[in-house]
Each structure stands twice: as structure tokens, then as C-alpha cells.
C-alpha positions in Angstrom: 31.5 10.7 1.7 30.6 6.9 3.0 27.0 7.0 3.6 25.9 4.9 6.8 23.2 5.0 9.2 23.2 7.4 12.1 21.5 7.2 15.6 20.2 10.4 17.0 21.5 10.7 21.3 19.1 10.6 23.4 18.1 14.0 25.9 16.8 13.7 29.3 14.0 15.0 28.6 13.0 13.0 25.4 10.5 9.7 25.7 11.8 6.3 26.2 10.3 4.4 23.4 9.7 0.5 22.1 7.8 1.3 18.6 8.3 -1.9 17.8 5.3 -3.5 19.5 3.7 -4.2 16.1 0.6 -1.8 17.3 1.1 -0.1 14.0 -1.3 -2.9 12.2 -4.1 -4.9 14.0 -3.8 -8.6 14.8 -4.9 -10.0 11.7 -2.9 -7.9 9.8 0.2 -9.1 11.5 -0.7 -12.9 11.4 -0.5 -12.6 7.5 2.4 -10.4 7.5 2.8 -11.1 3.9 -0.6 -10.3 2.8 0.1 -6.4 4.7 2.6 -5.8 2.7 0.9 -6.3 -0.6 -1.7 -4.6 0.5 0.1 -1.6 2.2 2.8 -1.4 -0.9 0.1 -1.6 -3.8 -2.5 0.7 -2.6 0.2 3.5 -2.5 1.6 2.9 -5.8 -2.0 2.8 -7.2 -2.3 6.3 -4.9 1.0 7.6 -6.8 0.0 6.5 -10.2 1.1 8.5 -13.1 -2.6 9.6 -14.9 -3.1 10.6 -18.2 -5.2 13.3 -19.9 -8.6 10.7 -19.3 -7.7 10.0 -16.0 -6.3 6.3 -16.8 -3.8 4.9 -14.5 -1.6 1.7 -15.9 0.7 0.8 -12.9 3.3 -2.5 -12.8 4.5 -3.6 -9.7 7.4 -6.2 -9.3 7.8 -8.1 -6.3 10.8 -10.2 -6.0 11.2 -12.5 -2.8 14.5 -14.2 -2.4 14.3 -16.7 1.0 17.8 -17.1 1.0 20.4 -14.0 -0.3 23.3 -14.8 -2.4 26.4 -14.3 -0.3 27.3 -11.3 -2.2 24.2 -10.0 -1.2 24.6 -11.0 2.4 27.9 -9.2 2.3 26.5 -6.2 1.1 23.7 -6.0 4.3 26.2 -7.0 6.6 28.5 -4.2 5.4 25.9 -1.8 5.5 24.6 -2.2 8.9 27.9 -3.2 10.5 28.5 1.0 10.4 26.4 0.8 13.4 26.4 -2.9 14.5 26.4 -1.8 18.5 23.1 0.3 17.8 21.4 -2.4 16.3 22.3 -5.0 18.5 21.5 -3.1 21.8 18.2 -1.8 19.8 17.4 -5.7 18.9 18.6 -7.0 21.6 20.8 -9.2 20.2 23.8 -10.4 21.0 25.3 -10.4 18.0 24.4 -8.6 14.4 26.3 -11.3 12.7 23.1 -13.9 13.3 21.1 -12.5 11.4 23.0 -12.3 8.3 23.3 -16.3 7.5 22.2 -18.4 4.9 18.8 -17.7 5.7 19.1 -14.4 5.5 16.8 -13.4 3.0 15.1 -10.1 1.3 12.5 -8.9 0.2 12.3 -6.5 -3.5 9.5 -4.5 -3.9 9.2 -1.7 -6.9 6.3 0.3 -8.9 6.2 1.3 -12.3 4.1 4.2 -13.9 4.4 6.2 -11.0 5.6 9.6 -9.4 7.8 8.5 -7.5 8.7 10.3 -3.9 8.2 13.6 -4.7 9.2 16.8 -2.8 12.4 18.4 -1.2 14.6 15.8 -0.1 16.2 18.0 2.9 13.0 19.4 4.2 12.6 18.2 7.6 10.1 20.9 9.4 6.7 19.1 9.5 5.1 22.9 8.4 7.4 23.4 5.3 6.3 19.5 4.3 2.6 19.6 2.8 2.3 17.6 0.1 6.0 15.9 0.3 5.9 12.3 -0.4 9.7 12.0 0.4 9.3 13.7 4.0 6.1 11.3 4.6 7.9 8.2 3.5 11.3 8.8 5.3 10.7 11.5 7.9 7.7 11.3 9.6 5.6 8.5 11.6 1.9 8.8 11.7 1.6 11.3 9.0 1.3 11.9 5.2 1.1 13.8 2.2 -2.6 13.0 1.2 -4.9 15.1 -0.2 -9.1 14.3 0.1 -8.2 12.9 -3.7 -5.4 11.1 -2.7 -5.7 7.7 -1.1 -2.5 6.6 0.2 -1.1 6.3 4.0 2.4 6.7 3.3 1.9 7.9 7.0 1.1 4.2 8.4 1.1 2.1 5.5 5.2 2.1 5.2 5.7 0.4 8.4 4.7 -2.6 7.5 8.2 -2.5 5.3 10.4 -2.3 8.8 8.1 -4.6 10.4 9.0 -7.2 7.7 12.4 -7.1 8.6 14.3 -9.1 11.8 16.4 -5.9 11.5 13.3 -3.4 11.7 14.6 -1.7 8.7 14.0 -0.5 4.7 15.9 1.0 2.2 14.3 3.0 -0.8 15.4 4.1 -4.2 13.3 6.3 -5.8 13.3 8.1 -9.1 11.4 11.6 -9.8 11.3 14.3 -12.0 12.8 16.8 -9.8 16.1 17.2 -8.7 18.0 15.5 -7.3 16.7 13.0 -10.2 17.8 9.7 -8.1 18.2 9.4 -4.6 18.8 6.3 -1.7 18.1 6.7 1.6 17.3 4.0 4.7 15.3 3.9 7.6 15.2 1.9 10.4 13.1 1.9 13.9 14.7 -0.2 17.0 14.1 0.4 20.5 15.8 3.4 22.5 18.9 2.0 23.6 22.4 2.3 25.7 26.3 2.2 24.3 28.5 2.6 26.8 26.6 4.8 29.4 24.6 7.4 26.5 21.4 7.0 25.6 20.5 6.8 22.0 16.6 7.0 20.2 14.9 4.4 18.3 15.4 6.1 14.9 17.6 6.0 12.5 18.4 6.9 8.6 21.1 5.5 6.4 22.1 8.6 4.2 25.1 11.3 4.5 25.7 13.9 8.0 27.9 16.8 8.0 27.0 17.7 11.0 25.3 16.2 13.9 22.8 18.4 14.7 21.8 18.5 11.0 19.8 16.0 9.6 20.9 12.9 7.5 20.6 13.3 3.8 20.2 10.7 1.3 22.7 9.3 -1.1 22.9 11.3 -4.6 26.5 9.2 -5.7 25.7 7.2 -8.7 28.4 4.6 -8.1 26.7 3.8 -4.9 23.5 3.7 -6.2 24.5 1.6 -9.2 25.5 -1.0 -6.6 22.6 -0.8 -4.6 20.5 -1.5 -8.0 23.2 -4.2 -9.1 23.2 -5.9 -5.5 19.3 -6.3 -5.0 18.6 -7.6 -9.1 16.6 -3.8 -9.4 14.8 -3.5 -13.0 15.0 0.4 -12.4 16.9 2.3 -14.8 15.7 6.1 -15.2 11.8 5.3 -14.8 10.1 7.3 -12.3 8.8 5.4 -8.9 10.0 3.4 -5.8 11.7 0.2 -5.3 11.7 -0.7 -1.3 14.6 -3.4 -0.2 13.5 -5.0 2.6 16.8 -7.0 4.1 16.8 -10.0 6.5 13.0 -10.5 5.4 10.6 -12.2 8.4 10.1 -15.6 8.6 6.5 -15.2 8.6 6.7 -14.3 4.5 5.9 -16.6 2.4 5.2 -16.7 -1.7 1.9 -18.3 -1.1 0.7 -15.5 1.0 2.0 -12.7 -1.1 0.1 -14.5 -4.0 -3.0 -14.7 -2.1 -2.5 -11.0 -0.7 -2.6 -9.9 -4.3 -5.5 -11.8 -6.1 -7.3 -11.1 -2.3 -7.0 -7.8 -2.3 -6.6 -5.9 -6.1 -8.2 -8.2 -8.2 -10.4 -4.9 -9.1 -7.9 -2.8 -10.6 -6.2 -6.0 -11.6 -9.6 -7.0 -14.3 -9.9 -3.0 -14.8 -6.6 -3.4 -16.9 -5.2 -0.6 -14.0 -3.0 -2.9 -12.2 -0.5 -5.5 -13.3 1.8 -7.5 -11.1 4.7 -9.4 -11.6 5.6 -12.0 -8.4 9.2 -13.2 -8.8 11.2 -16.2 -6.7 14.3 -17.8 -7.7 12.2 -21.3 -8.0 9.4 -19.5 -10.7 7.5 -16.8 -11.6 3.7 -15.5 -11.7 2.4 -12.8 -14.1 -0.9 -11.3 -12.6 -2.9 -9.6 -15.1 -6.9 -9.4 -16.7 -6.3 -12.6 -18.5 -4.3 -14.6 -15.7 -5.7 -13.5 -12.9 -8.6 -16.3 -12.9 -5.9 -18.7 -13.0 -4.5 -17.9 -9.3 -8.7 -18.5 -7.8 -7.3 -21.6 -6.5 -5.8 -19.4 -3.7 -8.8 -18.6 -2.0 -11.8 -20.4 -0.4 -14.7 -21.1 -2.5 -16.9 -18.1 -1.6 -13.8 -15.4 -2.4 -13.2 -17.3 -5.8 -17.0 -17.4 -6.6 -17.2 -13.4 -6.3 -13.8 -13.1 -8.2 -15.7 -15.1 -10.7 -18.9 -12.4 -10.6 -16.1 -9.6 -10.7 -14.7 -10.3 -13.4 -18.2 -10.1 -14.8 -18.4 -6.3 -13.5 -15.2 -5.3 -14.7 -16.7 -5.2 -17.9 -20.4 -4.2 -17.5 -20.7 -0.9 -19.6 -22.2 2.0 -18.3 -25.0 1.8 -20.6 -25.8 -1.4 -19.2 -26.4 0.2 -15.4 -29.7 1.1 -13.2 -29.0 4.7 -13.0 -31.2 5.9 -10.1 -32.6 9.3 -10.2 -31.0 12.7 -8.8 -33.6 13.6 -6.6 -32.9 10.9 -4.3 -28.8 12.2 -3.8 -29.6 15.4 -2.4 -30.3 13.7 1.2 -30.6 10.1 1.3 -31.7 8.1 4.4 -30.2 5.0 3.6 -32.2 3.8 6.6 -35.3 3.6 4.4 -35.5 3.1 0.9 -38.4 5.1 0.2 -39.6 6.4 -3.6 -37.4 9.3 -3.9 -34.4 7.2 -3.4 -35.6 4.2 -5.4 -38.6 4.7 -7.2 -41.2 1.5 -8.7 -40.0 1.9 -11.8 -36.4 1.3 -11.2 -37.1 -1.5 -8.4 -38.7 -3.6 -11.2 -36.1 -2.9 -13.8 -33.8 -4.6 -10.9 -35.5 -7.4 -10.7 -36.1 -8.0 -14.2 -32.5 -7.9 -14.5 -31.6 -10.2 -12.1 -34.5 -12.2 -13.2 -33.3 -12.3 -17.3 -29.5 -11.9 -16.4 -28.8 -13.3 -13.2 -26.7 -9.9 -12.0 -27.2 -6.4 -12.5 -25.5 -3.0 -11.8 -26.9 0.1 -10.0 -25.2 3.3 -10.2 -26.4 5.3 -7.0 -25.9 9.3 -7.5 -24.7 10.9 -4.3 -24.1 14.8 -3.6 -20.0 15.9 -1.9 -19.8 19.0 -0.2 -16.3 19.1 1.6 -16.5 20.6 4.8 -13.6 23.1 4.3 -14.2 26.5 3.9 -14.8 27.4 0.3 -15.5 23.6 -0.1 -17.9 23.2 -3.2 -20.6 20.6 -3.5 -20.3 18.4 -6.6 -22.6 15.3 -8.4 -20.7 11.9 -7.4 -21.6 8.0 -7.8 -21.1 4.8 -7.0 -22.2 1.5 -8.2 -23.3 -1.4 -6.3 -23.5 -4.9 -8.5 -25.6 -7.7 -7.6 -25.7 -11.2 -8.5 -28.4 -13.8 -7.6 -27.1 -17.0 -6.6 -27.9 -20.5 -4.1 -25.7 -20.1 -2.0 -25.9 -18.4 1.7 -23.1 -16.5 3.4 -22.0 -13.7 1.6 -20.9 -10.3 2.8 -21.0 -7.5 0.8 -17.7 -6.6 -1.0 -16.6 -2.8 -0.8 -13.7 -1.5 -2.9 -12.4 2.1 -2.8 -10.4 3.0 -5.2 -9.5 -0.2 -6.7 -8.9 -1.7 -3.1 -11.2 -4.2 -0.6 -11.9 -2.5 2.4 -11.2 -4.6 5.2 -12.9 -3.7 8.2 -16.4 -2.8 7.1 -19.6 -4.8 9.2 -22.3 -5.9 7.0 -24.3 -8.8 7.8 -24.4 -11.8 5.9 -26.8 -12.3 2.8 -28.4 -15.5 1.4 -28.8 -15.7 -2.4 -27.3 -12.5 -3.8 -23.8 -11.6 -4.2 -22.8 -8.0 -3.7 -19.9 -5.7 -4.5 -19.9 -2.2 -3.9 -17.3 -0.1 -5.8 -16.7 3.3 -4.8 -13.9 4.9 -8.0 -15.0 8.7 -8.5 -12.1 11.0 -6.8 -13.7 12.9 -4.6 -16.4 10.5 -3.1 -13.8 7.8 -2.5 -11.2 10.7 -1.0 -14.3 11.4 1.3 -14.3 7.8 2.3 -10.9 7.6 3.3 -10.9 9.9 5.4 -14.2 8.4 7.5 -12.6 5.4 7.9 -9.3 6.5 9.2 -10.7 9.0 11.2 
């Protein structure tokens, strides 16, 4: 069987839909398209990390951005989406596929490394039957996902950024699990509901196999097609478990700069922690992100971001015997509104200051209490850390990371003479978090 990608008719009855409108990120997102997809991509491969018995998580990621496609490659897209060149060209409204498969027709290779992989049942396709399936978030559903209150990852929203990225609103994914079936391809694309020749047709469609039309498409299992796909693109995947994510026909609004930026900008956390390692490739060079290069790439970003990169890198490595541990009396109830002696005592303000005084920075670890709100939900001792640096300079917002990633779209006012950066790493307090924030 030829796999290929298959449109879905449409019924009467059934919305008329544009999805894409781009009103899956916000504005500033989508004017540094390359910086989402870093962002989006290496937040869920973090999320999908493969942990050992301590709870360590040592994730690669290989990014590989080729402006321009060999022609074998361009072949190979063209060949691919020709088995429904009408639907994408009435979807696109384009007048002709073949445009977009020139000499600037690029792509974009993204793959993870020390990770699950998408697990779950492959052909599951009822939204009841699909807690907790990675496969069924990533492929088959929009708006939802398989986290957990421990599990940080979007797979629900994040992923669209991957289509977005692409003039022909499309991804392909290879991933590799321990479960069976062991490897497995499959595509997705979302255009706009569309006409051929007087029936209507939906937005969505998967590259994969069909026996039957009203069954769903399946992906690819045949390992001679899936040892072209991995020859074709330049994959480094053999039998290790995770996800490599083509992105064909790449937007012009990538760039290598911005994907460099995107990185250092937002993972340089998990990056000094020795959790995260990234290798950015192009045909003209090649950049190895890691503990001990990392300060090498602080060029990217304006003075202010490279000064607290600088104080980071500091924190990374601050030991916990080293921290301000406040007292648990203070966790039970805080009212952050007022910092009042329960919460921080005398005794601990001036062993603040005598730290910032002596050492110029300091770190706090802040004990909170968790109770989740589900039934049977137990209450459990949780922390976070909040380090400070004294400095001269005015300006500075403080820096929140969740699980090894900047959050984005927290309002703090500005601070003169103190750097801040809040990290927020135990499980269940920064599982808590995510959910506040997306709710």
C-alpha cells in the first residue's frame, strides 16, 4: 500500500473553517516565528524526557535548517504532496502546487534524543479511549493533550507552530517508542475547507494508509518507506526512542539567527543545569549549545538578557547548602501581599542582606504547601528558589522559569539594582503552575 495524504468530504452540516489565521500563537510569537518553534519543540521534548532512578533528565536536540533543499529532496516533497495536489492548492489558494517546491524551497529538521517518544495506540481515535496518548495528542487532536499535573508539555497547542512554519501548512513526524509498532511515520496538514469540482472537502488532513474511507488514516509501519524518509531529510535516528518533525517548504520568516537566539533566550536554564544540549545545524556551519558554550552565543541578546545569562550561570551552580531556607511555618498560608514575620522572619532578612552585602547574590529557597484540588488529592511540602543579585543598573524584570523554561507572559514591574530569577523545578508545584497559566 502507497501511503499519501487523504482529505476528509465535507457534510452539510459540518463548520466551514479557515484554521489558518495564525490565532493559535499571539502576535509576538508569530513575528519571531523561529523563536516559537524552539520554544514550542524544546519544552516538549524536555516534558517527554526519559528520567532515571534520581530523577535526572539528559535530553539532545538536533535542529537542522536547510534554506534551500537539494533537488532530490524537492522531488521527494513534490512527490508526496502531488497525491493530493488539487486539495492543497484549492486549500492554499494557490494556483499551482508546483511554486512552492523551487529552489527556495527549503525545510526544516527538528529531532529529540533521550526521550519517550509518542507513546500510546497508534489507531485510537475516540477522544475517551485517548488519556494519556501522546500519539493521539500530537496527530489527532487540536486543542488538547495528554498532560498530566506533572507533565508540562502542550502537545495540544504547542505542535502548531510546526504547520504554521510551513507555506504548505503541513509536518511529518517519525517517531520511535518502546511499544509496538516500534517505528511509525505519519503527516498532518491543516488548509482551509475547500471545493474540487462541486464537493466540499475539510481543512484536515493526514498522510498515512486508508482501507476504507470512513475509517481513519493510519500511519506508515513499511520500513523501506521509512528508511527513505530518514535517508531523504539527513535524519540521525536509527532505533533510539523520540521524535524527529520534518517541516517541508519552511517559512520565510525562519532564520538561523533567530533559532539561535530562541534557544540561548529561552533554555539557557536547563542548558547550564547539564539537562539540555542542542545541536543547531546549516549547510554553511554548525553550533553546539551546551554548559560550557553556551556563554559564547550571549552576543545574541541585548545587554540586560546577557547580563542575567551571566548571573545564571552563577545559579546553576549555587549548592543547596549555600541557600536561605525560610521557615515552614510561613508555607501553610502565605499572603504574599505582606511579608510579615511568619513568612520571613528578622533573622533570615539579615542573613539576606549580609549575603548580598559579602557576595553580591544570594539564593532563597521559599517552602510552599500543594494540595491538588481533585478528589483524593493529597497535600505535599514543595519549593522554589528565588536568586538575587545586587547590581547598578536599573530595568530589570524578574525572570521566572518553570521547569527549565522562561515564562513569557508574566507582569512584574521593573526593579532598579537587583537582578532576579525565580525558578520553579519541583514536579508538582511547577505541574500546578502550568495549569494557572493556561487556564
Amino acid at each position: 500500500m502507497n501511503p499519501k495524504w487523504h482529505f476528509n468530504t465535507q457534510r452539510l452540516c459540518d463548520r466551514t473553517r479557515d484554521p489558518n489565521n495564525d490565532a493559535f500563537f499571539t502576535a509576538e510569537s508569530l513575528d519571531n516565528l523561529s523563536e516559537a518553534l524552539v520554544r514550542e519543540g524544546i519544552q516538549n521534548s524536555l516534558d517527554a524526557a526519559l528520567r532515571t532512578n534520581e530523577n535526572i533528565r539528559q535530553v539532545r536536540v538536533r535542529i537542522r535548517y536547510e534554506q534551500s533543499a537539494s533537488a532530490e529532496a524537492r522531488g521527494y516533497i513534490a512527490k508526496m504532496f502531488g497525491t493530493a495536489q488539487a486539495h492543497f492548492e484549492h486549500g492554499l489558494s494557490i494556483s499551482s502546487l508546483e511554486q512552492l517546491f523551487g529552489k527556495d524551497c527549503g525545510y526544516l529538521l527538528f529531532e529529540d534524543f533521550g526521550t519517550k517518544g509518542l507513546l500510546g495506540d497508534v489507531e485510537e481515535c475516540r477522544l475517551e479511549r485517548a488519556a494519556q496518548n501522546a500519539f493521539f495528542s500530537f496527530f489527532r487532536a487540536e486543542g488538547l493533550s495528554s498532560k498530566s499535573l506533572g507533565s508540562l508539555g502542550r502537545w495540544g497547542i504547542g505542535k502548531q507552530v510546526f504547520p504554521t512554519s510551513s507555506r504548505l501548512h503541513g509536518m511529518l513526524g517519525l517517531t520511535v517508542r518502546d511499544e509496538t509498532p516500534r517505528r511509525v511515520l505519519m503527516g498532518s496538514a491543516v488548509v482551509r475547507t475547500h471545493s474540487i469540482n462541486g464537493q466540499d472537502f475539510q481543512p484536515d488532513a493526514w498522510f498515512g494508509n486508508r482501507v476504507d474511507i470512513d475509517k481513519p488514516v493510519s500511519p506508515v509501519t513499511d520500513e523501506n518507506t521509512i528508511d527513505e524518509f530518514i535517508k531523504i531529510f539527513g535524519l540521525k535516528r536509527a532505533d533510539e526512542s523520540g521524535l524527529s518533525i520534518v517541516v517541508p517548504s519552511v517559512d520565510e520568516r525562519v532564520n538561523i539567527e533567530d533559532l539561535r537566539r530562541g534557544i540561548v533566550r529561552s533554555f539557557f536554564w536547563p542548558i547550564l543545569q547539564g539537562e539540555l544540549v542542542v545541536d543547531l545545524e546549516t549547510p554553511g556551519g554548525a553550533w553546539h549549545l551546551d554548559a560550557e558554550t553556551l556563554s559564547t552565543h550571549r552576543d545574541l541578546l541585548p545587554a540586560n538578557e546577557a547580563a542575567v545569562l551571566e548571573f545564571a550561570a552563577w545559579a546553576s551552580t549555587a549548592k543547596p547548602s549555600e541557600y536561605v531556607l525560610l521557615p515552614d511555618q510561613g508555607a501553610v498560608r502565605p499572603d504574599w501581599r505582606a511579608l510579615n514575620s511568619l513568612l520571613l522572619p528578622e533573622d533570615k532578612l539579615n542573613e539576606i542582606r549580609d549575603h548580598l552585602e559579602k557576595d553580591k547574590h544570594v539564593c532563597v529557597c521559599i517552602p510552599v504547601r500543594v494540595r491538588p484540588k481533585y478528589e483524593g488529592g493529597r497535600e505535599s511540602a514543595s519549593s522554589f528558589l528565588v536568586f538575587i543579585e545586587s547590581c547598578r543598573d536599573a530595568g530589570y524584570r524578574t525572570l521566572f522559569l518553570r521547569d527549565g523554561i522562561v515564562i513569557t507572559d508574566v507582569r512584574c514591574p521593573l526593579m532598579s539594582g537587583f537582578r532576579s530569577v525565580v525558578v520553579v523545578d519541583e514536579r508538582g508545584l511547577a505541574g500546578l503552575l502550568t495549569i494557572w497559566l493556561e487556564s
